[in-house]
N, C-alpha and C positions, 0 to 999 in steps of 0.2 A: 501524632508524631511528636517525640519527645525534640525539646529547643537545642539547636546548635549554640547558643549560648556559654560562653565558659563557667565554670562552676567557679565559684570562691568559696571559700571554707573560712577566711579570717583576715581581718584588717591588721596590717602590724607596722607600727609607732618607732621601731628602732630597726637601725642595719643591721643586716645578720651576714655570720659569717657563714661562707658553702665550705664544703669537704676540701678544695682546691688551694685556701685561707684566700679567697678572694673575698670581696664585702658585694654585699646585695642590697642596694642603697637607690636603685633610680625609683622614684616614685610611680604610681601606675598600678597595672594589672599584669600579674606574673602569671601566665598562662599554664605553664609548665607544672608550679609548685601551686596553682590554683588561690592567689593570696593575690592582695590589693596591697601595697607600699606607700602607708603617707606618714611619713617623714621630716619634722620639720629641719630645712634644710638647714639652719642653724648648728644643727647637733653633727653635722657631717666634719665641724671645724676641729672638733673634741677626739674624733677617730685616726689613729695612728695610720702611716704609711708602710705596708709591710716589711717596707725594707728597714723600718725604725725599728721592729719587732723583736729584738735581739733577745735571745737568751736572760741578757740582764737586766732588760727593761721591762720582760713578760715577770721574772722575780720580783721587782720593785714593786709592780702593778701588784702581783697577789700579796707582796707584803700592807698595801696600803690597804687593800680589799678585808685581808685579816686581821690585820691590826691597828686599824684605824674605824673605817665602815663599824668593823664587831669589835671595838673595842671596850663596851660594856655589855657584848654577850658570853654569858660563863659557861661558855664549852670549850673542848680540850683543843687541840689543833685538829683534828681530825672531826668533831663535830664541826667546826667552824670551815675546812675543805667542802664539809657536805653541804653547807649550806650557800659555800657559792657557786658550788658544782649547783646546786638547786638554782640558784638566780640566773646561770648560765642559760642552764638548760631550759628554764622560764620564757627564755630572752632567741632559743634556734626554738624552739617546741614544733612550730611550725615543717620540720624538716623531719620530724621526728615518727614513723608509723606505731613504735612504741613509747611509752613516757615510762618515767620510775615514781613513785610515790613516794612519799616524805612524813617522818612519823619526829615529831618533836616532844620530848618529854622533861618532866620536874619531879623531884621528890617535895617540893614545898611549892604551897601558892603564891603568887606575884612571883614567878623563875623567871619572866623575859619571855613565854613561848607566843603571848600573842604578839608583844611586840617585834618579833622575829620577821614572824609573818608579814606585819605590816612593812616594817623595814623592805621585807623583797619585794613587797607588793607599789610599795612607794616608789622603787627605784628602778623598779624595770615596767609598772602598768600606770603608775604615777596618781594612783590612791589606794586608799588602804583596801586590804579584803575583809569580807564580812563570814564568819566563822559560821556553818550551819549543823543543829544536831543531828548527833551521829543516831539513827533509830535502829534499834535491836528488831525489828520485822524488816524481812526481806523484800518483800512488797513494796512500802512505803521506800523505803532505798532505790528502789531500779525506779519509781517515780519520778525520786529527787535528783536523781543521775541523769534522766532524761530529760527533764525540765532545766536544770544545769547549763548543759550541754547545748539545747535547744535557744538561751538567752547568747551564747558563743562567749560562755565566763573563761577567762585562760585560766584562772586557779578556784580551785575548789577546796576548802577549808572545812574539817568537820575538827566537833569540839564534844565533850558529853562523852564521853568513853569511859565504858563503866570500869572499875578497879578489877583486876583479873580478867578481863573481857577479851578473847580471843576475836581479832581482827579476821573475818575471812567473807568477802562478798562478790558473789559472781558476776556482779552488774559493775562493783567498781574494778575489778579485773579485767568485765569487756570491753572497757572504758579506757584502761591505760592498754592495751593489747591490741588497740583497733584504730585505724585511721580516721572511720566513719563509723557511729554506733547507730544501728537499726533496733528497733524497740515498735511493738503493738501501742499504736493508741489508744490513748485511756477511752474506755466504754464503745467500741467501735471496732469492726475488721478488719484493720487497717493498720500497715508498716508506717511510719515515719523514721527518718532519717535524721541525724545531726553529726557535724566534723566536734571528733573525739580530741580538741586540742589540747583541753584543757591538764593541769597538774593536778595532783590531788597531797591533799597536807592532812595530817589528822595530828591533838596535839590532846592531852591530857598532865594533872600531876601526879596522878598514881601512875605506875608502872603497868603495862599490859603487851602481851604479846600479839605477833602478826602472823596469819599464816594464806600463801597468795604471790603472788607476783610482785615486780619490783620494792621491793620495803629497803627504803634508806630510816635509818634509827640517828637522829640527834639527841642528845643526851644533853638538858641545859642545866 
């Protein structure tokens, strides 16, 4: 007899906002969205009151997010939109059945793209992420997706992307496409399970193309 038990899929560290602009901030276990809320309460002082939320105060807020936060990342206004549409979205992922991927690019080395990463990664999971290579076998990838996925990493970082290298992987597609990724255990006849929450970033300095679901292109 399977456990009456509620499922959780993921711990999360910050308020999030629901569809309603209400904030989801009591600590605990959300039964509904299958998530555990620990929050320190500190941080709830820092959160506006919706009725503060004016038009010109939500402008200022992305003014300082863009031009301050990135004010030493060299992308154009629209890479620098994507990128905190990306920390956004980092920050609800949890609410999300689909995610969008995140492709960061340079024409020269030392461009700022790991330190991009890090930057999101600092400010919405509060250490940096660790970049893993991208492997051109399809095998090893739906391993490394699953094992990923399986630690309950919110971002996934690949790096190593060959120069002309079309982007196209069915495993990270079921990944950003799925609420929960089911996958065969290795050596064994056997399904296991793991919540699909995670982001996925891939970043190189040559130029390559994507072909697949969600692709956001920043350009640094």
């Amino acid at each position: 007899e399977r456990s009456k038990a509620p499922k959780v899929y993921t711990v999360m560290t910050m308020p999030i906002v629901l569809d309603d602009r209400s904030i989801l901030a009591t600590n605990g276990l959300d039964v509904d969205r299958n998530l555990i809320l620990k929050i320190d309460p500190r941080m709830l002082d820092y959160i506006p009151r919706l009725e503060d939320c004016t038009p010109q105060a939500v402008a200022d807020a992305y003014r300082f997010l863009r031009d301050d936060w990135f004010i030493d990342v060299l992308a154009d206004a629209e890479g620098k939109a994507t990128l905190i549409a990306f920390a956004m979205s980092l920050i609800e992922r949890c609410l999300f059945d689909c995610r969008p991927g995140y492709i960061v690019t340079a024409a020269l080395p030392s461009g700022g793209k790991t330190t991009v990463f890090n930057m999101e990664s600092m400010a919405v999971l509060g250490e940096q992420t660790s970049a893993r290579g991208w492997s051109t076998n399809s095998e090893e990838r739906r391993k490394a997706v699953l094992s990923f996925l399986m630690t309950g990493a919110p971002l996934i970082v690949f790096d190593n992307i060959p120069k002309g290298y079309e982007i196209h992987c069915a495993h990270v597609e079921k990944a950003l496409t799925a609420k929960v990724y089911v996958d065969r255990k290795l050596g064994v006849t056997e399904d296991i399970s793991a919540p699909a929450y995670a982001h996925h970033g891939v970043y190189r300095k040559q130029h390559f193309t994507c072909r697949g679901y969600g692709k956001t292109n920043v350009c640094c």
